[in-house]
N, C-alpha and C positions, 0 to 999 in steps of 0.2 A: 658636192653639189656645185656647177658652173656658177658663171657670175652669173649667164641671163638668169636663172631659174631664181637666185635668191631676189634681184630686183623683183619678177616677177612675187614671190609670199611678200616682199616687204610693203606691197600694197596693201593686203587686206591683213599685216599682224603690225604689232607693236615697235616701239626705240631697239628694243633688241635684235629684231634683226633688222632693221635702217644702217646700224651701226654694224652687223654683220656683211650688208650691202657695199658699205663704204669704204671696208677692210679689206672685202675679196678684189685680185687682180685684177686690173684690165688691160684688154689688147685692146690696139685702136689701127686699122689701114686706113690708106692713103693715098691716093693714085695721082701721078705727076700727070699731066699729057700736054706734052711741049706741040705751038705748032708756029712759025714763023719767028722764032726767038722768046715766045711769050706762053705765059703758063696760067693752065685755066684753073680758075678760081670759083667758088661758089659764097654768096654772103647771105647768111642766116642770121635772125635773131638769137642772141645768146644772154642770160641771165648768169653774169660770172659772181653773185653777190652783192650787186649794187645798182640792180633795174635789167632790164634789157638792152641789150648794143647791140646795134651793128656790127657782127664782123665776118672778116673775110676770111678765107681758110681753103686749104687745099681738099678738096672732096676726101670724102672718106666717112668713116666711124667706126663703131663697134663691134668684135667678133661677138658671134655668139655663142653657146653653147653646144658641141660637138662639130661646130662649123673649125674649117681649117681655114690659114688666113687669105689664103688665093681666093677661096669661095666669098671669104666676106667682104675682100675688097669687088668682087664680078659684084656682088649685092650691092654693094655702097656706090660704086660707081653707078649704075646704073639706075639708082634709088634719087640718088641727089643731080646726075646730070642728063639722065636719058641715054648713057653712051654704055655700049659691051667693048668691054676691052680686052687685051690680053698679058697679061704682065711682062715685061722681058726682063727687068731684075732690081735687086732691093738698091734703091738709091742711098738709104741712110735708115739708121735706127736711133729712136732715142729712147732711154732708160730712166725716168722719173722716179722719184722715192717720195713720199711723202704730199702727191701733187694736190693742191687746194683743198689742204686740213686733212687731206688721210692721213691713216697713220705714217710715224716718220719712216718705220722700216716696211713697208709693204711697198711695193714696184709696180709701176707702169709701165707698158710697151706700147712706143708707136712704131708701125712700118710704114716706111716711105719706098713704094714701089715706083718706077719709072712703068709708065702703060704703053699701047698701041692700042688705037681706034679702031673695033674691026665693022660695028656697026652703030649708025646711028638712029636714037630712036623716035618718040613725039616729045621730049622734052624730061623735065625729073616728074619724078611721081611723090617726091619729099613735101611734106607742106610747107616745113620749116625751110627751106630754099628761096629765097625771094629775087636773086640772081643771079646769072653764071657769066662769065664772059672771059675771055684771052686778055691779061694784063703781062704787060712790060716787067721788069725787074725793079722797075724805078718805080712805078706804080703797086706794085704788089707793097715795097719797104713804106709808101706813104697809108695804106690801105690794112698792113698787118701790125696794128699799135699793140697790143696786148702780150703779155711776157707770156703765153706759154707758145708765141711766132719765135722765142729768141733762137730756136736752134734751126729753125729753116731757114730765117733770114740771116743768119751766121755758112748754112751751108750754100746758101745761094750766092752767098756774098765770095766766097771762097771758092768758089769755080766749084761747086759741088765735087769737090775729093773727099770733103771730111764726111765718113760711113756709118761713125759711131759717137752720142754724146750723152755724157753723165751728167745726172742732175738732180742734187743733193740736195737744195735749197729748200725745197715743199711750197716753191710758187708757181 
């Protein structure tokens, strides 16, 4: 059974499958879109455990269930910024174990695609999206406080070469 479908029962059944929910894998895309040196960003409400924050993040979310991951970034992108893109290739991956209390040996994937704008639309259609806009490099590192930014703002810091990052901590 995909990960959507169990979020989906964990609604209307019990702890046991929440905690089914929380075990199964997830994929997450990502879509970079550079335009004058600066890379656009979207800032949504997030409840990481401790209220709601502000934060900033590079567009994207969740695959879903029989979706492959090109489709679910065309979805996400255009969900949270109004834009159809087209991917030209993976900038970076990173590989989570254990991310915010899952278990420690179950894995997370994020894909970080570099995009192309091929059209733009009336804006996002996400409700949780409260803004989008082209930020600096220097502005994104003052804007992305939150440790699970450590490996973008590590690869943005680093002339984006580094492709692949492990992370074993479960923060």
């Amino acid at each position: 059974m995909g990960a959507f479908q169990v979020r989906m029962i964990r609604c209307v059944a019990g702890p046991e499958v929440y905690h089914a929910a929380m075990t199964a894998p997830f994929r997450g895309v990502f879509g970079i879109v550079e335009e004058d040196r600066r890379l656009l960003m979207v800032a949504n409400q997030r409840d990481l455990g401790e209220g709601p924050v502000l934060c900033w993040d590079v567009p994207g979310g969740g695959v879903e269930s029989g979706e492959s991951l090109l489709d679910a970034l065309r979805r996400e992108m255009r969900e949270e910024t109004g834009l159809v893109v087209e991917p030209l290739d993976l900038a970076f991956l990173i590989e989570r174990f254990g991310f915010r209390g899952r278990e420690p040996e179950i894995a997370t994937h994020y894909y970080f695609f570099n995009v192309r704008v091929t059209e733009r639309l009336d804006g996002p259609t996400d409700p949780k999206i409260v803004d989008l806009r082209f930020l600096s490099p220097e502005e994104i590192e003052t804007r992305c406080t939150q440790a699970y930014h450590r490996e973008f703002l590590t690869w943005l810091a680093g002339g984006r070469r580094r492709r692949y990052f492990l992370d074993r901590s479960g923060g």
